[in-house]
N, CA, C and O atoms as CSV, one atom per row, in Angstrom:
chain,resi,resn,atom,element,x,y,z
A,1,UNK,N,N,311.392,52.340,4.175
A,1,UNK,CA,C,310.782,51.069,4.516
A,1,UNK,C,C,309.306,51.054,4.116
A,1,UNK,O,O,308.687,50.038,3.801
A,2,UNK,N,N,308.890,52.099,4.157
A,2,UNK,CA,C,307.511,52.278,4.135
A,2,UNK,C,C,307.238,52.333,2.507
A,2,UNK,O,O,306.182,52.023,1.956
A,3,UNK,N,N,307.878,52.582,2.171
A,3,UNK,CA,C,307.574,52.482,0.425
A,3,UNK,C,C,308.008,51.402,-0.221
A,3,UNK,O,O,307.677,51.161,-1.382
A,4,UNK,N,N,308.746,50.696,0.436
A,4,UNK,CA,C,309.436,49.552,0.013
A,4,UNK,C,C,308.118,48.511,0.278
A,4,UNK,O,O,307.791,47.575,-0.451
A,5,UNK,N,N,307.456,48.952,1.541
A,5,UNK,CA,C,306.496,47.540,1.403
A,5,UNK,C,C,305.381,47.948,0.841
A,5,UNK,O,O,304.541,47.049,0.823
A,6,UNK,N,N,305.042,48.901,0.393
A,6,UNK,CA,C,303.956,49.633,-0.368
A,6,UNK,C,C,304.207,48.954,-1.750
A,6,UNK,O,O,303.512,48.051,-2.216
A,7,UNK,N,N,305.171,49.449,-2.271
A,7,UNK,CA,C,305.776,48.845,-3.818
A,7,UNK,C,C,305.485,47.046,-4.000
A,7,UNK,O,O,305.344,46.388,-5.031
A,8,UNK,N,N,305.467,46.563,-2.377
A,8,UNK,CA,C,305.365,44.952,-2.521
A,8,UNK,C,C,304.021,44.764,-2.506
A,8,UNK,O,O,303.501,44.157,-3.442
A,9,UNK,N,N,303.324,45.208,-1.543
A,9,UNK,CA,C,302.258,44.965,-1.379
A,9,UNK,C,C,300.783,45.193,-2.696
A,9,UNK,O,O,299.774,44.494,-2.784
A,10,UNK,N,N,301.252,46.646,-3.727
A,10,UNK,CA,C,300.683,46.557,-4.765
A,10,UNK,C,C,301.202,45.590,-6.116
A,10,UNK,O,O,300.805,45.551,-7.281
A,11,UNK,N,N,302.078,44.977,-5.518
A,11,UNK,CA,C,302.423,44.426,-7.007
A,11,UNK,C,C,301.508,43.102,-6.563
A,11,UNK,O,O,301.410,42.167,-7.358
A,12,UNK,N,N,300.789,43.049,-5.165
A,12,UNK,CA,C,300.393,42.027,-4.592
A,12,UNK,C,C,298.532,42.166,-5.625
A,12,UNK,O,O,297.862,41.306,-6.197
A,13,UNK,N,N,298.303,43.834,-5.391
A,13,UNK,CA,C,297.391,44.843,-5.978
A,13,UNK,C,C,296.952,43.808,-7.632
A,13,UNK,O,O,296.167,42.960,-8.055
A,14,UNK,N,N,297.723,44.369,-7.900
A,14,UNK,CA,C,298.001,44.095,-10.009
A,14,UNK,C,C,297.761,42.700,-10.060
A,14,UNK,O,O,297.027,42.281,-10.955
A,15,UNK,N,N,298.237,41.949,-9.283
A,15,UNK,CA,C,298.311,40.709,-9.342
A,15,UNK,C,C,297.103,39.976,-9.620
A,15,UNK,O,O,296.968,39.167,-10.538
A,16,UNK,N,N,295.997,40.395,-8.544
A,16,UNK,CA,C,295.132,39.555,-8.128
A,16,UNK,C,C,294.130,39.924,-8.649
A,16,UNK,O,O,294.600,40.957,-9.126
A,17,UNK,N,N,292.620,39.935,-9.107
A,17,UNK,CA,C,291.239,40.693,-9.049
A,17,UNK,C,C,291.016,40.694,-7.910
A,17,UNK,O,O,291.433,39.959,-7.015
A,18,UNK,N,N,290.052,41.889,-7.892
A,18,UNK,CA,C,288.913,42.026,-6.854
A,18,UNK,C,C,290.104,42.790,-5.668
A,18,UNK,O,O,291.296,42.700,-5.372
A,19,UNK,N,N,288.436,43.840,-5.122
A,19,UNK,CA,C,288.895,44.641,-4.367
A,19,UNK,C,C,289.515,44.319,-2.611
A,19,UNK,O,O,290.125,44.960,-1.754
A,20,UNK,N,N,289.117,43.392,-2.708
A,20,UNK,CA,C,289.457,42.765,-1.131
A,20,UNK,C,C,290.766,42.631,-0.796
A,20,UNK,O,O,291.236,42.545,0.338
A,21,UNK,N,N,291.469,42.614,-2.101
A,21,UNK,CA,C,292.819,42.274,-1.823
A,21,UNK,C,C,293.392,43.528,-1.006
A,21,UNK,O,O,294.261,43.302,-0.163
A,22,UNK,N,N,292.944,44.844,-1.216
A,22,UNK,CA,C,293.481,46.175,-0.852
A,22,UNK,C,C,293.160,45.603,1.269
A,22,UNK,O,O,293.909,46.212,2.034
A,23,UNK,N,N,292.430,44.850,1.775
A,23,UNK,CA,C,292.247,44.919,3.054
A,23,UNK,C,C,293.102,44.048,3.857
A,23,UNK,O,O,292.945,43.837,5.059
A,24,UNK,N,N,294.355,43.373,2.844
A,24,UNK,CA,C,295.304,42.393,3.226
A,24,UNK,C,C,295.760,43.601,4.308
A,24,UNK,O,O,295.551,44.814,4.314
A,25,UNK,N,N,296.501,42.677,5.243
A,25,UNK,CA,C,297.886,43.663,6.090
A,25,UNK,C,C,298.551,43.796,5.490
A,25,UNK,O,O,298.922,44.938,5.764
A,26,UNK,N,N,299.398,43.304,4.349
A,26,UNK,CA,C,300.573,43.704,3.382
A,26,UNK,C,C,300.407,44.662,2.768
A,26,UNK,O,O,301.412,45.373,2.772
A,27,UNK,N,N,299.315,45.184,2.027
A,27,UNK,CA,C,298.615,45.915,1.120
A,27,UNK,C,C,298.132,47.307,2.279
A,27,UNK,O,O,298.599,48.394,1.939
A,28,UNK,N,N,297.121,47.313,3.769
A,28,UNK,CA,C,296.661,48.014,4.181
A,28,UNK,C,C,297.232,48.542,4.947
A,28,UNK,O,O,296.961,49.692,5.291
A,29,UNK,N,N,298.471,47.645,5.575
A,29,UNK,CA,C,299.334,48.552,6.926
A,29,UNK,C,C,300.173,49.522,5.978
A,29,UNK,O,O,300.114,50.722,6.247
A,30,UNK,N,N,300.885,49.150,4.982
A,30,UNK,CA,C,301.761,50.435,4.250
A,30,UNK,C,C,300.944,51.621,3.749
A,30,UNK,O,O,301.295,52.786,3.560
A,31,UNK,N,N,300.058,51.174,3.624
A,31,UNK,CA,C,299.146,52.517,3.377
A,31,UNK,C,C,298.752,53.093,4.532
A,31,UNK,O,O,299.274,54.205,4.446
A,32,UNK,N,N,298.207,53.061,5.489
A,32,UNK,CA,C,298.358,53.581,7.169
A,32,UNK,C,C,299.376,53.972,7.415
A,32,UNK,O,O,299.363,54.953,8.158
A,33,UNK,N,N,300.760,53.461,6.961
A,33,UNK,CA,C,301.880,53.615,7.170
A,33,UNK,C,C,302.388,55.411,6.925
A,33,UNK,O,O,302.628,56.324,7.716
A,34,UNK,N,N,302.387,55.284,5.205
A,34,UNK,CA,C,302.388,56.609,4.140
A,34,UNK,C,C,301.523,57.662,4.874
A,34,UNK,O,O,302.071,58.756,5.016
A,35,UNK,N,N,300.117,57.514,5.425
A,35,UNK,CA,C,299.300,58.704,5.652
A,35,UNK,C,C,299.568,58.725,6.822
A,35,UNK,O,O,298.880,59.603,7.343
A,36,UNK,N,N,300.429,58.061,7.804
A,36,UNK,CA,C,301.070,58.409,9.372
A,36,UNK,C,C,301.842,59.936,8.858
A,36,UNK,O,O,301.614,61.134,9.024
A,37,UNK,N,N,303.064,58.948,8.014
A,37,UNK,CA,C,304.306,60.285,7.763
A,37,UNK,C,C,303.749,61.403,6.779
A,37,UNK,O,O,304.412,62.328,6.309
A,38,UNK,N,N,302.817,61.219,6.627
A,38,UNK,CA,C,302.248,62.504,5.222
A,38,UNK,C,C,301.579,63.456,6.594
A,38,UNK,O,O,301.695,64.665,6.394
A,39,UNK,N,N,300.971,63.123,7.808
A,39,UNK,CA,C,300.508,63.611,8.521
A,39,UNK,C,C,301.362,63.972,9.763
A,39,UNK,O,O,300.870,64.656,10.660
A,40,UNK,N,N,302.384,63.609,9.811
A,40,UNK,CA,C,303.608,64.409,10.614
A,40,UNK,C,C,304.091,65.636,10.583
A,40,UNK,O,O,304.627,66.245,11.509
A,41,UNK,N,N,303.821,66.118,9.110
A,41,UNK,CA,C,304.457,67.749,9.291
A,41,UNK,C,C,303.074,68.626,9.758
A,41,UNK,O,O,303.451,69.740,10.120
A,42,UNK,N,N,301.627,68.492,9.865
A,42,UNK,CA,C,300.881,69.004,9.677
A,42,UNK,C,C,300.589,68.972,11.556
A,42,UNK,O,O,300.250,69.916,12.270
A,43,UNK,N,N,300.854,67.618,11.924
A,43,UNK,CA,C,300.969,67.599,13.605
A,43,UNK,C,C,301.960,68.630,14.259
A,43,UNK,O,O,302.071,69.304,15.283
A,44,UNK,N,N,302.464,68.425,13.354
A,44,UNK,CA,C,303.748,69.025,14.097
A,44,UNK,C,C,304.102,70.762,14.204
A,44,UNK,O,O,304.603,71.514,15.041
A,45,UNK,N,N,303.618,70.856,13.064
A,45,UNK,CA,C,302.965,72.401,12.546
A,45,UNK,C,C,301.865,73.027,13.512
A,45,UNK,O,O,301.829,74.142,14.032
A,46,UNK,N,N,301.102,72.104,13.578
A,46,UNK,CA,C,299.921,72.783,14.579
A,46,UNK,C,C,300.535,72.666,16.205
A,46,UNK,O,O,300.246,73.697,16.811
A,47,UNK,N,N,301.139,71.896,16.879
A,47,UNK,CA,C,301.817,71.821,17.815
A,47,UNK,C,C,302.708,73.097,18.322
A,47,UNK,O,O,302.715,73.836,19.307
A,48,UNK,N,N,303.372,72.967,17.244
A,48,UNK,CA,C,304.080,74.416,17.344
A,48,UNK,C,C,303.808,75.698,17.393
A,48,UNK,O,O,304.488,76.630,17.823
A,49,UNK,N,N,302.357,75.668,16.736
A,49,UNK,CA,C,301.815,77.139,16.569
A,49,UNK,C,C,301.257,77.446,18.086
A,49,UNK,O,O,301.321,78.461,18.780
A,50,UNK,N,N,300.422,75.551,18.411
A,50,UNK,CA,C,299.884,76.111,19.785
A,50,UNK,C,C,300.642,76.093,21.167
A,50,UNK,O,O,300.235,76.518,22.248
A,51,UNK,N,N,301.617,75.610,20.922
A,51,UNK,CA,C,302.735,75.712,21.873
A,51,UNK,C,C,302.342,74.048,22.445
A,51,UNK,O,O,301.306,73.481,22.097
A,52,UNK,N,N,303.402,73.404,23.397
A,52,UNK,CA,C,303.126,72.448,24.199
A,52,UNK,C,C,302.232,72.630,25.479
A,52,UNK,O,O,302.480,73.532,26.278
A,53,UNK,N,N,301.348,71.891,25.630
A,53,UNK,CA,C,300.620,72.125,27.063
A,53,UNK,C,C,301.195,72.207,28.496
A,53,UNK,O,O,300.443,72.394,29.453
């Protein structure tokens, strides 16, 4: 899902000039989106090493 609206949201990118377009929600939540799950194994990794509280 998350790449699916990434793929929409830059073709939104190409489309248009100017950089502002990148601060749309279409364009900025899928990218928040991608660096959530890119940052899940690294949470989850450190979690584990330090055990649960």
């Amino acid at each position: 899902f998350v790449y699916a609206s990434l793929g929409n949201g830059l073709g939104n990118v190409v489309g248009e000039p100017g950089l502002g377009v990148l601060l749309r929600p279409s364009v900025l939540g899928p990218i928040i989106g991608l660096v959530i799950l890119a940052l899940i194994p690294v949470g989850y990794k450190r979690w584990r090493i330090k055990g649960p509280a």
